[in-house]
C-alpha positions as CSV (number, residue, x, y, z in Angstrom):
1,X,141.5,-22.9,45.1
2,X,143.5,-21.2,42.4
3,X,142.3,-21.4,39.0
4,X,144.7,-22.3,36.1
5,X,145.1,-20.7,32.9
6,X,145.8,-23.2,29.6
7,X,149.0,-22.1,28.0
8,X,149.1,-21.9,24.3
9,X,150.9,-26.0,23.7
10,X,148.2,-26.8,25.9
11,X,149.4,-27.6,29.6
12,X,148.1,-25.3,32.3
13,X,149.7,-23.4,34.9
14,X,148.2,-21.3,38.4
15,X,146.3,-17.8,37.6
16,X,148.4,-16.6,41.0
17,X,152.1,-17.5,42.1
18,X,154.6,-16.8,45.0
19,X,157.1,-14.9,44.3
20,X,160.7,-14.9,46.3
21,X,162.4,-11.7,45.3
22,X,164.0,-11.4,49.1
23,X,163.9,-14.9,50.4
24,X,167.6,-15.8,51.7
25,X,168.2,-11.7,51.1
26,X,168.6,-9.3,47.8
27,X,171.3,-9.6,45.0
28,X,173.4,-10.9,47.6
29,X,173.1,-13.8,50.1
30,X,172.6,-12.5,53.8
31,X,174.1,-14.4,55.8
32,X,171.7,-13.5,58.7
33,X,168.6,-14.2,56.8
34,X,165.7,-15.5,58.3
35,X,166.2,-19.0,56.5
36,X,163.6,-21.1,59.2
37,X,160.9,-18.4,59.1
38,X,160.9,-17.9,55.4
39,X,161.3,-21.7,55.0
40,X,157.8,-22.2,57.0
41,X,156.3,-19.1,55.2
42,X,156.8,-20.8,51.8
43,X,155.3,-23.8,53.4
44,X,151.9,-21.8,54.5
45,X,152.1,-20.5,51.6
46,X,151.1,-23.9,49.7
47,X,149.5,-25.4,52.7
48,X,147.1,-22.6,52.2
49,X,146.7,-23.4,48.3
50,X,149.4,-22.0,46.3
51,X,151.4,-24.2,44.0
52,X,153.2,-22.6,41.7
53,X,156.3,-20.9,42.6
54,X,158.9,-18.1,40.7
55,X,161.8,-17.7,41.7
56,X,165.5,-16.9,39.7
57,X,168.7,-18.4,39.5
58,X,170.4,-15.1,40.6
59,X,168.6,-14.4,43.5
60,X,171.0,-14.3,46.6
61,X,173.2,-15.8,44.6
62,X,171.9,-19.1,44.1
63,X,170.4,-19.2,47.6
64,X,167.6,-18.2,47.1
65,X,166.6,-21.3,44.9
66,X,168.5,-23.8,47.4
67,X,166.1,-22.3,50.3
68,X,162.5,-22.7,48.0
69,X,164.3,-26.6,47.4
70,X,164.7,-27.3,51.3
71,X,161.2,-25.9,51.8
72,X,159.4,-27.8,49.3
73,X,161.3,-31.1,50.1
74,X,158.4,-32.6,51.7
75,X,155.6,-32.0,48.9
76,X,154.6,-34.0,46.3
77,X,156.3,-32.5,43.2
78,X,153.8,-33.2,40.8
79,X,151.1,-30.9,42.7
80,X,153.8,-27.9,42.5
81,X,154.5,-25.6,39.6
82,X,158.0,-24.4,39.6
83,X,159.7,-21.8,37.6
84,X,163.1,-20.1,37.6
85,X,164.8,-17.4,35.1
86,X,168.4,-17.0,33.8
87,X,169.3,-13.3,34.7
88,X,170.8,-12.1,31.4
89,X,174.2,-11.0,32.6
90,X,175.0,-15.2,33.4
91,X,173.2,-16.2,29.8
92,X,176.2,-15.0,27.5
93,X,175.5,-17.7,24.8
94,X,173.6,-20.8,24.5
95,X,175.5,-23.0,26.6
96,X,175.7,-20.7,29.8
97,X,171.8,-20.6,29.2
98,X,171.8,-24.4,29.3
99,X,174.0,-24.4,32.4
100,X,171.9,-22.3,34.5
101,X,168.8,-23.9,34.0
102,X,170.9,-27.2,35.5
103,X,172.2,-25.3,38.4
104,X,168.8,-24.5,39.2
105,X,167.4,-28.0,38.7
106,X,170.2,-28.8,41.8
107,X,169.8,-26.1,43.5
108,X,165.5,-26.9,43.7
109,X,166.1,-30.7,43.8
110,X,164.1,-31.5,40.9
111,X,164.8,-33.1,37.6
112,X,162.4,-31.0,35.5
113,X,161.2,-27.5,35.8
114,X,157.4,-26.4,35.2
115,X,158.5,-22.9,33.5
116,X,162.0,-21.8,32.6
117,X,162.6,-18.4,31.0
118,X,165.3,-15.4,30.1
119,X,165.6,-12.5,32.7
120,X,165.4,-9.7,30.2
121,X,166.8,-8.6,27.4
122,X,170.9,-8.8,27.2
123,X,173.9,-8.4,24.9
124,X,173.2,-12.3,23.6
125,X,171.4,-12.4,20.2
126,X,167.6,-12.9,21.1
127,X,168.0,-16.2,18.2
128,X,170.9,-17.6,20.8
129,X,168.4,-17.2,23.6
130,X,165.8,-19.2,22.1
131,X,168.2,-21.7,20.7
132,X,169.0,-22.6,24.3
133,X,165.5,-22.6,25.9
134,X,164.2,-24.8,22.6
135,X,167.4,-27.6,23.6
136,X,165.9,-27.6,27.4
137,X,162.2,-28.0,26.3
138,X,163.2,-30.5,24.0
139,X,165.5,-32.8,26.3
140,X,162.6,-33.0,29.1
141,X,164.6,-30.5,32.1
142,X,161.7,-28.2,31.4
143,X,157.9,-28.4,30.0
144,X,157.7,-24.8,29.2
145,X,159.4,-21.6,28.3
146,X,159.0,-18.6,28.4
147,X,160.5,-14.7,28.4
148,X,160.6,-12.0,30.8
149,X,160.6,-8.1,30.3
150,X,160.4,-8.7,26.4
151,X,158.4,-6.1,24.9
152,X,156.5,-6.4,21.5
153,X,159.4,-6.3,19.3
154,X,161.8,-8.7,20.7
155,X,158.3,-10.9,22.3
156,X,157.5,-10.7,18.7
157,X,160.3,-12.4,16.8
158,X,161.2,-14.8,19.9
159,X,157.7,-16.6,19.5
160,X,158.1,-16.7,16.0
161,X,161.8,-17.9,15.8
162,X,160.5,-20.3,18.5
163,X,158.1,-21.4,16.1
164,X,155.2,-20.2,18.8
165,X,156.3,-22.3,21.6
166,X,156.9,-19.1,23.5
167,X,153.6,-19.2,26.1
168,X,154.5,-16.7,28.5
169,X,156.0,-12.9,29.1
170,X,156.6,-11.9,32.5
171,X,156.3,-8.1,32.9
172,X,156.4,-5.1,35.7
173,X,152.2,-4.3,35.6
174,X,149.8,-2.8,37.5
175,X,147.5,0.0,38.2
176,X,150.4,2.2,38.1
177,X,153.0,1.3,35.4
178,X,150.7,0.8,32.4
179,X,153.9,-0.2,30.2
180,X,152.7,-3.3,28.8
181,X,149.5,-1.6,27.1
182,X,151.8,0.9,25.7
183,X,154.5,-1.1,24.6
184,X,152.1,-3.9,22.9
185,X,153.3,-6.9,24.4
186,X,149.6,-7.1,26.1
187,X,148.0,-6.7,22.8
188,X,150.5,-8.5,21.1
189,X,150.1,-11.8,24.1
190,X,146.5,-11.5,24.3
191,X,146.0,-11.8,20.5
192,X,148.4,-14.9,20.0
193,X,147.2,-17.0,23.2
194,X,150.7,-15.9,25.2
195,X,150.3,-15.8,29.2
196,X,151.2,-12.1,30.3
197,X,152.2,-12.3,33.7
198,X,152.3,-9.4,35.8
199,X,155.0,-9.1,38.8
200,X,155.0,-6.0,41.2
201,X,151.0,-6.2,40.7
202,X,151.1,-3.6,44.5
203,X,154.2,-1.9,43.3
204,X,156.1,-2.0,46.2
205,X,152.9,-1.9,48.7
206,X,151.9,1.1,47.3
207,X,148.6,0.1,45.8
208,X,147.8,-2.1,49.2
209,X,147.6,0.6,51.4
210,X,144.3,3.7,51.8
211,X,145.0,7.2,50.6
212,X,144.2,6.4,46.7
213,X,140.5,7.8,46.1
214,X,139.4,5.6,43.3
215,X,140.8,2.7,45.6
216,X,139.6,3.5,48.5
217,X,136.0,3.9,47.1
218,X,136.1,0.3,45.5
219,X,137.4,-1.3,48.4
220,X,134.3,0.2,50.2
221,X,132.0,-0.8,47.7
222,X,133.3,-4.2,46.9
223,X,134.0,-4.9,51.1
224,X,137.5,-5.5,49.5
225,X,141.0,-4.5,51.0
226,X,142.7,-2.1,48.1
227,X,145.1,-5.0,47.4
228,X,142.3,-7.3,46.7
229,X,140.8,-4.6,43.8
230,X,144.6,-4.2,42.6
231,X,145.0,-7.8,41.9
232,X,141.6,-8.3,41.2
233,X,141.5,-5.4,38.2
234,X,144.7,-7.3,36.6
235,X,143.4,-11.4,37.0
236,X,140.2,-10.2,35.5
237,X,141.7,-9.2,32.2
238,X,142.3,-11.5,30.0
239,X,145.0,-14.0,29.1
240,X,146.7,-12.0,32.7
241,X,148.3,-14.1,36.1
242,X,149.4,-12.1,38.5
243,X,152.7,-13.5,40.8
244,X,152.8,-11.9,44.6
245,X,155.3,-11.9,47.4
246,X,153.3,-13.5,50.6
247,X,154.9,-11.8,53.8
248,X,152.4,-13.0,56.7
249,X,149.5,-15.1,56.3
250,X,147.4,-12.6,56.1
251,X,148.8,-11.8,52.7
252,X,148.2,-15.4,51.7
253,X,144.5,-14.7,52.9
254,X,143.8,-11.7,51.3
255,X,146.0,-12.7,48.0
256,X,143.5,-16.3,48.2
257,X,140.6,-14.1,48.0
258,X,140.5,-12.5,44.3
259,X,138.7,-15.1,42.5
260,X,135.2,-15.7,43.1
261,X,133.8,-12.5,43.3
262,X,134.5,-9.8,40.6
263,X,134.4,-5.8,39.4
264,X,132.3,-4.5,37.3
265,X,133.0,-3.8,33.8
266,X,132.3,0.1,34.3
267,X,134.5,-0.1,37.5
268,X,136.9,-1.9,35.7
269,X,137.0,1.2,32.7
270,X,137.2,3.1,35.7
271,X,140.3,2.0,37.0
272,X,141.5,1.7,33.3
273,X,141.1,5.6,32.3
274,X,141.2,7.7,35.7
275,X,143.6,6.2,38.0
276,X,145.4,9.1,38.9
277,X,148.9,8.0,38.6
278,X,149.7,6.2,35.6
279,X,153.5,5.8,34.2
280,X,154.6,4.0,30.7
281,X,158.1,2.9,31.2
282,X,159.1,0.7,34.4
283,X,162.0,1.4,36.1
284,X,162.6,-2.6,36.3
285,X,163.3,-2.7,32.4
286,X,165.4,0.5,31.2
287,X,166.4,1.6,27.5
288,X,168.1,-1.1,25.5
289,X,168.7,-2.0,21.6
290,X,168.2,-6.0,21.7
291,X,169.9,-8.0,19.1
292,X,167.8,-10.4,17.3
293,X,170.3,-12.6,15.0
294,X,173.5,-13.9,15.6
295,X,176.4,-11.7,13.4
């Protein structure tokens, strides 16, 4: 069973969710997708205990949301956490926010959404952002809201100009890109009760596979896959959720599997310190001047 984490206005959400970057193709719908398949694979997915999901309003261009709302048709929507984003390009102003977050309530088949948050940082005043995400909390089409690639400065005057009812950052994290300890948004979360939540946690499949030393020999130790200590070193940190993309159920399996056992704290500093490839920007997230109030 998947633990849940209690959000700072006091709801809870899951410690792990499924991602669907890919699912009904990339930036652009495939029209050869594998709709069925990754239909069913959703469905393992939460047969085999997940139940929140992420997905993004841009994805395949819409599709991507209309295929998670055909495959969750037949679950109870109260046991399922769902979240979306507006990718900042399609949030020019308030309204357009507003009107995304709709689109995506269709496009799911649900009247509410569990999570709803902002892409990244855009041209749009950050105060015009939080405007619109404030006007869906408050008319009931979504519980909570959040942020996503928002590093300390702009994280920091969002939750205040939201008057704190930011509760989450989404951010590219792992054993590799180390950005959100060096940028302060994990500081900066941790010490005002916001959820960090940390996507790519394998970059790519990189940190899933042997050849890593460090990894290798925890795995070992541990009797763990090196995906299992990747996503194990970020849940056990604090006020850290970790979303994956589950492929085949043995990734359900082995992504199940990182909560009732744990490293040690030395191993833990371990992995902190000497991990032998560590980089401070992501690639996701690239230079950018964001605009906090409205001219």
């Amino acid at each position: 069973m998947i633990p849940k984490i209690k959000l700072l206005n006091g709801n809870e959400m899951p410690r792990l969710g499924l991602g669907t970057w890919t699912v009904g193709g990339g930036m652009t719908h495939d029209p050869n997708n594998d709709d069925k398949g990754q239909s069913e694979q959703i469905q393992k997915a939460i047969e085999a205990g997940f139940s929140w999901i992420r997905t993004a309003h841009n994805y395949a261009e819409n599709y991507c949301e209309k295929l998670v709302g055909q495959a969750i048709k037949k679950y109870d929507r109260s046991k399922l956490f769902l979240s979306s984003a507006a990718n900042e390009r399609f949030a020019p102003n308030k309204q357009a926010l507003i009107d995304v977050a709709k689109l995506t309530l269709d496009n799911l088949q649900t009247d509410y959404l569990d999570l709803f948050m902002i892409g990244a940082i855009g041209p749009t005043p950050v105060q015009e952002i939080v405007d619109g995400l404030l006007e869906l909390q408050e008319s009931g089409l979504v519980k909570n809201i959040g942020v996503s690639n928002y590093r300390k400065p702009e994280l920091e005057y969002a939750f205040n100009y939201s008057g704190k009812k930011i509760v989450y950052d989404e951010m590219h994290y792992n054993l590799v890109i180390r950005e959100p300890e060096l940028c302060g948004s994990f500081d900066f979360c941790r010490k005002n009760g916001i959820v960090l939540s940390a996507y790519r946690p394998l970059q790519l499949g990189q940190l899933s596979k042997p050849g890593i030393v460090v990894l290798d020999e925890m795995a070992k130790k541990y009797g763990k896959t090196q995906s299992q200590i990747s996503l194990g070193w970020l849940i056990q940190k604090e006020g850290v959720i970790v979303v994956v993309k589950v492929l085949d159920d043995k990734h359900v399996t082995q992504d199940l599997d990182i909560f009732d056992w744990s490293i040690e704290e030395k191993d833990m500093q371990r992995l902190d310190k000497e991990f032998p490839i560590q980089i401070r920007t992501s690639d996701c997230s690239g230079p950018r001047k964001a605009i906090f109030e409205r001219q």
